[in-house]
C-alpha positions in Angstrom: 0.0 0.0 0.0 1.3 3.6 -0.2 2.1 4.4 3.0 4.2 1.1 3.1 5.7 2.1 0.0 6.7 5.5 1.5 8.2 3.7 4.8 10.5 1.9 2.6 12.0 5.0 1.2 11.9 7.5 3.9 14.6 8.9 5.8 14.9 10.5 9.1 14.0 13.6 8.8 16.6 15.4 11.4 19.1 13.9 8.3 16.7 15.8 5.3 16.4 19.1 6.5 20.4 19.2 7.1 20.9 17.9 3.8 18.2 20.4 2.6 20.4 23.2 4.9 16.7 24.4 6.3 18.9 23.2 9.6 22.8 22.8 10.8 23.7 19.6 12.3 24.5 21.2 15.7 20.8 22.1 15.9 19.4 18.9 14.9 22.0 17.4 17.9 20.5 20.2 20.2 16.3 19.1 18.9 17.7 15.6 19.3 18.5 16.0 22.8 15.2 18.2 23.6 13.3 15.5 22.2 14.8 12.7 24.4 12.2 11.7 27.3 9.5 14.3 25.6 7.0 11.8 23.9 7.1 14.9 21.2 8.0 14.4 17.0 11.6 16.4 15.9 9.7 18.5 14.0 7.5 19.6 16.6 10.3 20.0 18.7 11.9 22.1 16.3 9.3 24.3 15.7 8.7 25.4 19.6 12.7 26.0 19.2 11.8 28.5 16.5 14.4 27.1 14.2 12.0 25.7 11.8 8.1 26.9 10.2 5.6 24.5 10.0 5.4 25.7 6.3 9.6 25.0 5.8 8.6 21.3 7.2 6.0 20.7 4.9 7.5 21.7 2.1 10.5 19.6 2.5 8.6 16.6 3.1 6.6 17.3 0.3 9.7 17.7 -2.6 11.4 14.6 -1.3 8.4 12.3 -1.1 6.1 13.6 -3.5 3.5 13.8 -1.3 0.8 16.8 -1.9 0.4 19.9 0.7 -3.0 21.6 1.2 -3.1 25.3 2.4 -5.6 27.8 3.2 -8.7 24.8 3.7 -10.0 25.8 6.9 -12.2 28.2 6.3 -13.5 25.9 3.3 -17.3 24.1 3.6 -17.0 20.7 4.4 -20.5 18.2 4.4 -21.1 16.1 6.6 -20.9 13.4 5.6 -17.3 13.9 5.0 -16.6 14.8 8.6 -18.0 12.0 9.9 -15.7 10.0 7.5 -13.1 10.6 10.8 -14.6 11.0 14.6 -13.7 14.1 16.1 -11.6 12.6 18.9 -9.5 11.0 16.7 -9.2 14.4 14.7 -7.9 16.2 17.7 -5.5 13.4 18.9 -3.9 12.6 15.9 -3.8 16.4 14.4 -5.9 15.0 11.0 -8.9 16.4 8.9 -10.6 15.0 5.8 -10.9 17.0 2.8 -12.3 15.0 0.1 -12.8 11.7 -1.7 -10.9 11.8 -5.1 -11.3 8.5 -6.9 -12.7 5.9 -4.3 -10.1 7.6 -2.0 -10.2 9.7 1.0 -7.7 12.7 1.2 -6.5 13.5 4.5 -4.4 16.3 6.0 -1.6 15.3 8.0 0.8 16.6 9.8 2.4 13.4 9.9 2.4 11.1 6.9 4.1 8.5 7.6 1.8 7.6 10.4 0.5 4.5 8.7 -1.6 2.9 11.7 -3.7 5.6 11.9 -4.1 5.0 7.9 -4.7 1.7 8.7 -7.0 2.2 10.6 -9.6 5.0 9.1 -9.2 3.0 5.8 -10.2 -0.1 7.9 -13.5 2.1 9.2 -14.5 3.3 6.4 -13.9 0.7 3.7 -11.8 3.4 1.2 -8.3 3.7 0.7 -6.3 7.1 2.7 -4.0 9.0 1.0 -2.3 11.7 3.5 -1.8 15.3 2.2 0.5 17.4 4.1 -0.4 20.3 6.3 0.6 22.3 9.1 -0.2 21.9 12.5 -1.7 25.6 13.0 -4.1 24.9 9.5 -5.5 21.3 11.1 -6.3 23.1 14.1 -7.6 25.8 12.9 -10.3 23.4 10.9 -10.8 21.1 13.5 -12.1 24.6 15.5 -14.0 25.5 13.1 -15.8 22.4 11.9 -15.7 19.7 14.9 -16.0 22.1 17.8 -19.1 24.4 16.9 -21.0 23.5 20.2 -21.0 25.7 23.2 -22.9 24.6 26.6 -24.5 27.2 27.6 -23.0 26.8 31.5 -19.7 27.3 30.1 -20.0 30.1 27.6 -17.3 32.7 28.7 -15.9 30.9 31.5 -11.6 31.0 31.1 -9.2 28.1 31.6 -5.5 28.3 31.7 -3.4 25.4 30.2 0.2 25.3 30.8 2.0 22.1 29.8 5.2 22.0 27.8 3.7 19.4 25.6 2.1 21.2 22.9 0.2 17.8 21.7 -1.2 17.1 25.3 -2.2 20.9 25.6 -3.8 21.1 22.5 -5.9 17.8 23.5 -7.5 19.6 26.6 -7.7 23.2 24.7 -9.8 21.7 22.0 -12.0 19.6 24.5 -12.7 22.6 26.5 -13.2 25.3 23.3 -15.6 22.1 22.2 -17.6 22.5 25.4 -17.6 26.4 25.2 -14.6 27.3 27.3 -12.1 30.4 26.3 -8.8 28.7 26.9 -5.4 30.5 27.3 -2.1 28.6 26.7 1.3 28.6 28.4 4.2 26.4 27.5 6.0 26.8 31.1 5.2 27.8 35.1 6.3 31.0 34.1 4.8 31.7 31.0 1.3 30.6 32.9 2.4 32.9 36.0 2.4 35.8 33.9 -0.6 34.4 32.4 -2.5 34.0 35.5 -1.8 37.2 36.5 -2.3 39.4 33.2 -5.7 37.2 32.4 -7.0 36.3 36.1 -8.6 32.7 34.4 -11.5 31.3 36.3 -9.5 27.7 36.7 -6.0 26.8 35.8 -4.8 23.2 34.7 -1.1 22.7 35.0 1.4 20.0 34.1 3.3 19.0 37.6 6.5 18.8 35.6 7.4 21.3 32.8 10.5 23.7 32.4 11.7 26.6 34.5 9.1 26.1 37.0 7.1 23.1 37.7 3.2 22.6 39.0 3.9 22.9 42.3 6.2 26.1 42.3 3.6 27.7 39.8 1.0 27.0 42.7 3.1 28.4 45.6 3.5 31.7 43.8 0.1 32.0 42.3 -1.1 31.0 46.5 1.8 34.3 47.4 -0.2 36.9 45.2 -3.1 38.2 46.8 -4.9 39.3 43.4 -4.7 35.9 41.7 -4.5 33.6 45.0 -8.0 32.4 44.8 -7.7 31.0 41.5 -8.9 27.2 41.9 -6.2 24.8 39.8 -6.1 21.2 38.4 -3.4 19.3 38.3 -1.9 17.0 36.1 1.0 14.5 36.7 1.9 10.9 35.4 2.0 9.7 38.8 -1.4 8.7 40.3 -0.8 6.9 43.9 -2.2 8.1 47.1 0.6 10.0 48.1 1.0 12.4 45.4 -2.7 12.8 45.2 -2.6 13.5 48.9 0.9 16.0 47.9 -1.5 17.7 45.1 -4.3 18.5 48.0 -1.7 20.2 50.3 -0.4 22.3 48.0 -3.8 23.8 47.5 -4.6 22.2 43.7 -8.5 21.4 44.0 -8.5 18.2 41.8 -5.8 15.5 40.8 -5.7 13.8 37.0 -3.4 11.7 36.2 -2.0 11.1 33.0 -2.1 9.9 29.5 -4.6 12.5 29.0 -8.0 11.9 28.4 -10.4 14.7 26.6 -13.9 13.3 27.9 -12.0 13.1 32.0 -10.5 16.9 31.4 -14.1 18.0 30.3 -15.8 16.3 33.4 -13.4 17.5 36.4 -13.8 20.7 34.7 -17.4 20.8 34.9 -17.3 19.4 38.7 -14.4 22.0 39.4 -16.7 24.8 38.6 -20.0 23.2 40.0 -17.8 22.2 43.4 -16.5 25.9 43.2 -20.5 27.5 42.9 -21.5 25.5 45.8 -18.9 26.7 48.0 -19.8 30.5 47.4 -23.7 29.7 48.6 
């Protein structure tokens, strides 16, 4: 099948865009070393290092596989009934949208196209061949917010969440979860980034990774619990350790839930929804 045929011939890619010169081989040693223990793709990982456009990655994967790019499609019309050729969960996880069927087959945009279980898998589902057109990250999103997430609950609408996690792919799972539900979400990639967050857009909950760079969960919490304009801010937590003892460690540094990870969009949307009914009852 193609995506086979394409495994057979690909290279890594830290190796093409040095060949290409978009990058130096010191920087692909430095990404390399980022991406160690992160659960993140290089060229992710090159992008939040600014070294790299999610355009300049496309295009190079594009001229040395000959796959096709698709720009500009979010604000196309889509039916239905090609949506619901891919469920929206697996659209937000996997960072995919479906654009059309051209002869018997379904072309989807990828950010990844070399991802051939996921292939598998649709094509499996929905009894047509995929063929994966490349895309950036920024355009999928942007159509996946537009055309998946159109619903707002009513008991959300205007509410403000706070994400900070370093993992782009895990924060863009809860952002899109919560903007599906209603939510405005804010973004921070660090404790210090969401500090400065907290403070400048006073959120009405936070949900923060318990590990991330220059300052973790718990350090974030201690100095959102030292400022008196922003100390009453309630805050999730989210670690990949679950036992009784770190949930019990969560509680005493003030967060007012505990969710352990991998991250799951239907568990983020329900402790969300009991944070703030939890949050209503204690003000009566």
């Amino acid at each position: 099948m193609f995506a086979e045929k394409v495994m057979e011939k690909k290279k890594q890619l830290g190796a093409l865009l040095v060949e290409k010169d978009i990058i130096s081989t010191k920087t692909l040693e430095r990404a390399l070393e980022r991406q160690k223990g992160s659960g993140k793709r290089l060229g992710e990982v090159l992008e939040e290092m600014g070294v790299i456009t999610g355009e300049e990655l496309v295009d190079a994967l594009a001229k040395q596989f000959g796959f096709k790019a698709a720009k500009g499609f979010a604000g196309h019309a889509f039916p239905e009934a090609i949506l619901n050729l891919v469920h929206e969960d697996l659209a937000v996880h996997k960072q995919i949208f479906p654009l059309k069927i051209h002869e018997g087959m379904l072309a989807l945009a990828v950010t990844d196209p070399f991802d051939a279980d996921t292939f598998e898998f649709i094509a499996r589902k929905i009894g047509m061949k995929v063929f994966p057109v490349l895309s950036t990250r920024q355009e999928i999103q942007a159509a996946i917010t537009k055309h998946y997430l159109r619903g707002k609950s009513e008991d959300s609408a205007k509410r403000k969440v706070l994400v900070v996690d370093d993992s782009s792919s895990i924060s863009t799972i809860i952002a899109v979860a919560l903007r599906k539900e209603g939510y405005v979400v804010i973004e921070a990639r660090d404790g210090v980034e969401g500090l400065k967050q907290a403070m400048s857009e006073k959120p009405d909950l936070i949900i923060c990774d318990s590990v991330m760079p220059r300052m973790d969960g718990f350090s974030m919490m201690r100095s959102i619990r030292a400022n008196p304009a922003i100390a009453s801010i309630p805050a999730i937590l989210l670690t990949s350790k679950a036992s009784g003892e770190d949930e019990q460690q969560a509680f005493e540094a003030g967060f007012l839930d505990f969710v352990p990870k991998p991250v799951q969009p239907i568990r983020i949307v329900s402790r969300v929804k009991h944070a703030f009914t939890l949050l209503a009852a204690m003000k009566k």
